[in-house]
Short mmCIF file of the C-alpha atoms (twelve columns), coordinates in Angstrom:
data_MODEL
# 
_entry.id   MODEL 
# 
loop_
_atom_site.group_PDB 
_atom_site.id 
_atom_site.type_symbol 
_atom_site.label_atom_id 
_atom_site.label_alt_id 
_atom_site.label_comp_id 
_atom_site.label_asym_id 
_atom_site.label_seq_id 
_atom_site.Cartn_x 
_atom_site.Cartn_y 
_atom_site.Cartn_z 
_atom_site.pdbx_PDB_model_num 
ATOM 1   C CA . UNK A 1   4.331   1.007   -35.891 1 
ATOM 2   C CA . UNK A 2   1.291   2.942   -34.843 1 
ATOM 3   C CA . UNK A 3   0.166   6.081   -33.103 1 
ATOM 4   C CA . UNK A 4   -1.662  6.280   -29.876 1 
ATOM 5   C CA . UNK A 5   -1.285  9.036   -27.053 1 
ATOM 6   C CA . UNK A 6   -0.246  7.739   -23.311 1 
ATOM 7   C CA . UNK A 7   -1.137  10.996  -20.848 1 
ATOM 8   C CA . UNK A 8   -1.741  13.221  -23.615 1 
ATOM 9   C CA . UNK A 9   1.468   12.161  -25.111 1 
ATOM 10  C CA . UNK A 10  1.802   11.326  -28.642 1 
ATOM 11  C CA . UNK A 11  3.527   8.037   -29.086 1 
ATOM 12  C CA . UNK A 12  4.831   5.675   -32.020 1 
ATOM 13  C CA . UNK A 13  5.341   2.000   -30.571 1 
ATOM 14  C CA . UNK A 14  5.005   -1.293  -31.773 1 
ATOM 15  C CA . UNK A 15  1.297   -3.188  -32.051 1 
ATOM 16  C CA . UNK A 16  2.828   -5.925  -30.340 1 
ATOM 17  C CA . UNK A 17  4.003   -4.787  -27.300 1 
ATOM 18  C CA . UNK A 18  1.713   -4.755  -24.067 1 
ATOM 19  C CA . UNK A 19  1.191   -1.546  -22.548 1 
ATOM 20  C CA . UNK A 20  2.391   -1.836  -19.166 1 
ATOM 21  C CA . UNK A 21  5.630   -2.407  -21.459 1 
ATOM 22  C CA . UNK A 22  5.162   0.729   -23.482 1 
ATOM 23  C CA . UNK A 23  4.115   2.940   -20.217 1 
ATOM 24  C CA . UNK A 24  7.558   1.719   -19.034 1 
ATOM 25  C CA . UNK A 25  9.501   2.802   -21.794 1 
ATOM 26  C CA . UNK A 26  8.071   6.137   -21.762 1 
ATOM 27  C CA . UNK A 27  9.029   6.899   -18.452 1 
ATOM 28  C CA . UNK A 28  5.147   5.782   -16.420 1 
ATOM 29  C CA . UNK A 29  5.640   3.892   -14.221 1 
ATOM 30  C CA . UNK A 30  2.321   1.512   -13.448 1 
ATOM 31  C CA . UNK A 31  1.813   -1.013  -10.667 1 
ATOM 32  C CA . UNK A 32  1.897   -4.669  -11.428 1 
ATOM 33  C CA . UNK A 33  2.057   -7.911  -9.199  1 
ATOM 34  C CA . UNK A 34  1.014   -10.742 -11.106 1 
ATOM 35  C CA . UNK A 35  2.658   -9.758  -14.192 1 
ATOM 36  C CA . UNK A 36  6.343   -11.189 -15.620 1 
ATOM 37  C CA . UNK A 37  7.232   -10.088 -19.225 1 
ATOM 38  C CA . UNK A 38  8.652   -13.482 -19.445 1 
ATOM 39  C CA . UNK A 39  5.270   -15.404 -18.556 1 
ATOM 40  C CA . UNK A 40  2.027   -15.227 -21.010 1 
ATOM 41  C CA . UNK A 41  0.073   -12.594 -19.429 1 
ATOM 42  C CA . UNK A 42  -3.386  -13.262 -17.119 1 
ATOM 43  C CA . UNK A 43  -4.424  -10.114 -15.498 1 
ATOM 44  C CA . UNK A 44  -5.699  -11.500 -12.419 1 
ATOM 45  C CA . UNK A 45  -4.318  -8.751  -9.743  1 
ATOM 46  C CA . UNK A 46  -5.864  -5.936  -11.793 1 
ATOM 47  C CA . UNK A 47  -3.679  -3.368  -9.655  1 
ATOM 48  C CA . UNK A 48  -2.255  -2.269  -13.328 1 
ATOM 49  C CA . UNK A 49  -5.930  -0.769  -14.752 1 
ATOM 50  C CA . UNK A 50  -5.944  2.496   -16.855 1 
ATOM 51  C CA . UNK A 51  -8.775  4.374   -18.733 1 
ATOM 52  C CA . UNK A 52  -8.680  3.748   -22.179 1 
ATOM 53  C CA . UNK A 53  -11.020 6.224   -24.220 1 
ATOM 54  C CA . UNK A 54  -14.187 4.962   -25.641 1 
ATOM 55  C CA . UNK A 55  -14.200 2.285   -23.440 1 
ATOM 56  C CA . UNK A 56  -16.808 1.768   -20.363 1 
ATOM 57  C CA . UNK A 57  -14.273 -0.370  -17.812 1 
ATOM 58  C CA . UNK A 58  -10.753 -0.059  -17.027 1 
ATOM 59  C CA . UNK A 59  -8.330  -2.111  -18.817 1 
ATOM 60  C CA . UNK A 60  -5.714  -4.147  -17.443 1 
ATOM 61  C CA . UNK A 61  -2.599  -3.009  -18.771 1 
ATOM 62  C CA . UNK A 62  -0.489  -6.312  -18.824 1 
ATOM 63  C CA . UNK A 63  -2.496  -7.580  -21.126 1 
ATOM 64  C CA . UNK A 64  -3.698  -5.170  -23.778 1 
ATOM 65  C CA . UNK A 65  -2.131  -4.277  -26.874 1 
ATOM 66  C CA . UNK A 66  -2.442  -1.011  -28.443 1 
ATOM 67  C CA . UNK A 67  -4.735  -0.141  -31.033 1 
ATOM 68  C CA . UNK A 68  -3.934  2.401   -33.756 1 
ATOM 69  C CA . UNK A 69  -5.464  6.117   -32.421 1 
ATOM 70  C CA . UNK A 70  -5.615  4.416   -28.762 1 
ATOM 71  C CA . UNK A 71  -5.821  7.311   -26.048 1 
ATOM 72  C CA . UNK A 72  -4.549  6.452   -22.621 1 
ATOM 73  C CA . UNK A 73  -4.796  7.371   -18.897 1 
ATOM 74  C CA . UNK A 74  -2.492  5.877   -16.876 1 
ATOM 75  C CA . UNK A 75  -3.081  7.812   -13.423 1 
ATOM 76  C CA . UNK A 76  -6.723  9.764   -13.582 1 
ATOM 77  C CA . UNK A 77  -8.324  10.480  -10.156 1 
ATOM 78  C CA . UNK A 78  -10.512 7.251   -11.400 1 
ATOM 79  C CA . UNK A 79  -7.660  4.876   -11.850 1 
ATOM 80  C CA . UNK A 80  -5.859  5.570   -8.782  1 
ATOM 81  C CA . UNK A 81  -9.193  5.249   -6.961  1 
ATOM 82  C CA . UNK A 82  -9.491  1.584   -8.422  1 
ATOM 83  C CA . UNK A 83  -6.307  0.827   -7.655  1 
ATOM 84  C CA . UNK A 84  -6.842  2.132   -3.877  1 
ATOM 85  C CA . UNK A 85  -10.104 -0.273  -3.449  1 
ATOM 86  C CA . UNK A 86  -7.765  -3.508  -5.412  1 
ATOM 87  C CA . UNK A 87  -4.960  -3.306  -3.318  1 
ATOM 88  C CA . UNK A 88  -7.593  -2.876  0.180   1 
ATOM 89  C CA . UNK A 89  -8.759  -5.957  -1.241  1 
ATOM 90  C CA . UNK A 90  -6.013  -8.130  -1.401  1 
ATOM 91  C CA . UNK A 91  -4.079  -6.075  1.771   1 
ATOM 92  C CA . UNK A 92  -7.460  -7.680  3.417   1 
ATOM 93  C CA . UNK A 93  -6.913  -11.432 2.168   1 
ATOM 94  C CA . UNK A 94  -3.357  -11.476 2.412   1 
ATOM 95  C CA . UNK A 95  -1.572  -13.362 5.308   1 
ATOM 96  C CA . UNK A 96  0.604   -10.928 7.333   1 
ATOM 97  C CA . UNK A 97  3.212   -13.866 8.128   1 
ATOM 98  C CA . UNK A 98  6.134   -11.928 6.843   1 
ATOM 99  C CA . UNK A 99  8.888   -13.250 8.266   1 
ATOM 100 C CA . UNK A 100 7.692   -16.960 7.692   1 
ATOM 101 C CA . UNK A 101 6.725   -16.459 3.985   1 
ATOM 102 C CA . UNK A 102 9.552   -17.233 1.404   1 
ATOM 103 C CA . UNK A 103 9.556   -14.044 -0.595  1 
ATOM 104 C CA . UNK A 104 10.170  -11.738 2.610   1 
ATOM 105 C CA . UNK A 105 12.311  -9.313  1.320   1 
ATOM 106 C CA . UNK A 106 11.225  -9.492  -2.382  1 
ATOM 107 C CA . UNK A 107 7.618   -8.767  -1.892  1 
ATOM 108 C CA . UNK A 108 5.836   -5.774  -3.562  1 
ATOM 109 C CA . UNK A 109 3.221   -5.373  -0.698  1 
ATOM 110 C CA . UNK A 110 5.908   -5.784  2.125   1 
ATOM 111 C CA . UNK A 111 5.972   -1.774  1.944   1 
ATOM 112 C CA . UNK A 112 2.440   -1.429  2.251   1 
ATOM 113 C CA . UNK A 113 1.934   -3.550  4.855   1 
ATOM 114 C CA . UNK A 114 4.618   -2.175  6.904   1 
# 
């Protein structure tokens, strides 16, 4: 076990767990589209970025470990605004074919859409 803080939280959790997986379990809830907890992890979507201290770029959450000491920002004014300009992004490249696509009904940006 090690110690890191999530939102100025002090947390003991496992080195091997991802974060989005720790957030979760600590009651944060972060956005995620490409990632499965079943499926090895490739952070392509990005929607699931948080500020880690010390470091100059977000980090994508599905696929980061924590580090012993790690501090944690989950939903800063900076995240959410690089979440906002991701999900423009692929809002802009999707298809809006709802009702012909096969995961109508199961689809995470069916809401925003709408």
């Amino acid at each position: 076990m090690i110690s890191m803080t999530l939102n100025g939280r002090n947390i003991e959790v496992s080195e091997n767990e991802n974060l989005v997986e720790i957030a979760k379990a600590h009651g944060f809830h972060i956005p995620t589209f490409c990632y499965d907890k079943q499926l090895k992890a490739f952070s392509c979507c990005r929607i699931c970025v948080v500020e880690v201290k010390g470091r100059k770029n977000l980090v994508a959450v599905c696929s980061t470990t924590p580090t012993e000491g790690m501090v944690v920002e989950t939903h800063s004014e900076r995240v959410m605004k690089v979440r906002r300009d991701i999900l423009s992004l692929l809002i802009a490249n999707h298809p809006k074919d709802c009702l012909t696509c096969s995961k109508t009904g199961d689809c995470k940006l069916t809401g925003v859409l709408l």
